[in-house]
C-alpha positions in Angstrom: -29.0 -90.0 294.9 -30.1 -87.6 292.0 -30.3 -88.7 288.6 -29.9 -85.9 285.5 -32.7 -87.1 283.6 -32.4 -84.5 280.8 -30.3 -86.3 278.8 -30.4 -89.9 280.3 -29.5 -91.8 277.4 -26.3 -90.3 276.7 -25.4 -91.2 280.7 -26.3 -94.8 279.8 -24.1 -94.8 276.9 -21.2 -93.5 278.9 -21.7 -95.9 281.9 -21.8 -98.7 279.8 -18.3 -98.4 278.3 -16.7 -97.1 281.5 -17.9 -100.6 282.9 -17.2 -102.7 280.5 -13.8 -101.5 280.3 -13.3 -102.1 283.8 -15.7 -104.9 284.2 -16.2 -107.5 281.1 -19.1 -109.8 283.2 -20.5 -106.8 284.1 -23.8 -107.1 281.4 -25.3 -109.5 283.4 -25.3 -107.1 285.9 -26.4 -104.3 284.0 -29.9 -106.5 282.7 -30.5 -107.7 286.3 -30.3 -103.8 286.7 -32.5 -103.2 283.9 -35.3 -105.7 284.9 -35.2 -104.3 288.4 -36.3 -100.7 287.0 -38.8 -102.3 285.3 -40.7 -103.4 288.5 -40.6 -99.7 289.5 
Protein backbone atom coordinates (compact mmCIF):
# COMPACT_ATOMS: atom_id res chain seq x y z
CA UNK A 1 0.00 0.00 0.00
CA UNK A 2 1.28 3.60 -1.00
CA UNK A 3 0.75 6.48 1.17
CA UNK A 4 0.59 10.28 -0.55
CA UNK A 5 2.73 11.78 1.89
CA UNK A 6 2.69 15.27 0.31
CA UNK A 7 -0.04 16.45 2.03
CA UNK A 8 -0.62 13.81 4.83
CA UNK A 9 -2.37 15.91 7.26
CA UNK A 10 -5.12 16.94 5.16
CA UNK A 11 -5.69 12.78 4.52
CA UNK A 12 -5.80 12.43 8.28
CA UNK A 13 -8.38 15.05 8.61
CA UNK A 14 -10.54 13.50 5.98
CA UNK A 15 -10.21 9.86 7.34
CA UNK A 16 -11.10 10.94 10.55
CA UNK A 17 -14.65 12.28 9.77
CA UNK A 18 -15.41 9.56 7.12
CA UNK A 19 -14.87 7.15 10.24
CA UNK A 20 -16.45 8.69 12.67
CA UNK A 21 -19.40 9.11 10.72
CA UNK A 22 -19.55 5.62 10.05
CA UNK A 23 -17.92 4.40 13.10
CA UNK A 24 -18.51 6.48 16.54
CA UNK A 25 -16.03 3.81 18.81
CA UNK A 26 -13.80 4.05 16.21
CA UNK A 27 -11.05 6.66 18.30
CA UNK A 28 -9.91 4.01 20.25
CA UNK A 29 -8.99 2.50 17.22
CA UNK A 30 -7.53 5.29 15.59
CA UNK A 31 -4.86 5.96 19.05
CA UNK A 32 -4.11 2.22 19.10
CA UNK A 33 -3.27 3.16 15.41
CA UNK A 34 -1.37 6.04 16.38
CA UNK A 35 0.75 4.38 19.11
CA UNK A 36 1.52 1.61 16.68
CA UNK A 37 3.25 4.16 14.23
CA UNK A 38 5.07 5.36 16.92
CA UNK A 39 7.01 2.04 17.36
CA UNK A 40 7.96 2.40 13.73
Amino acid sequence: MSIDTTNIQEQICRLKHTVNKNCPDIMERFNELKLGFQKI
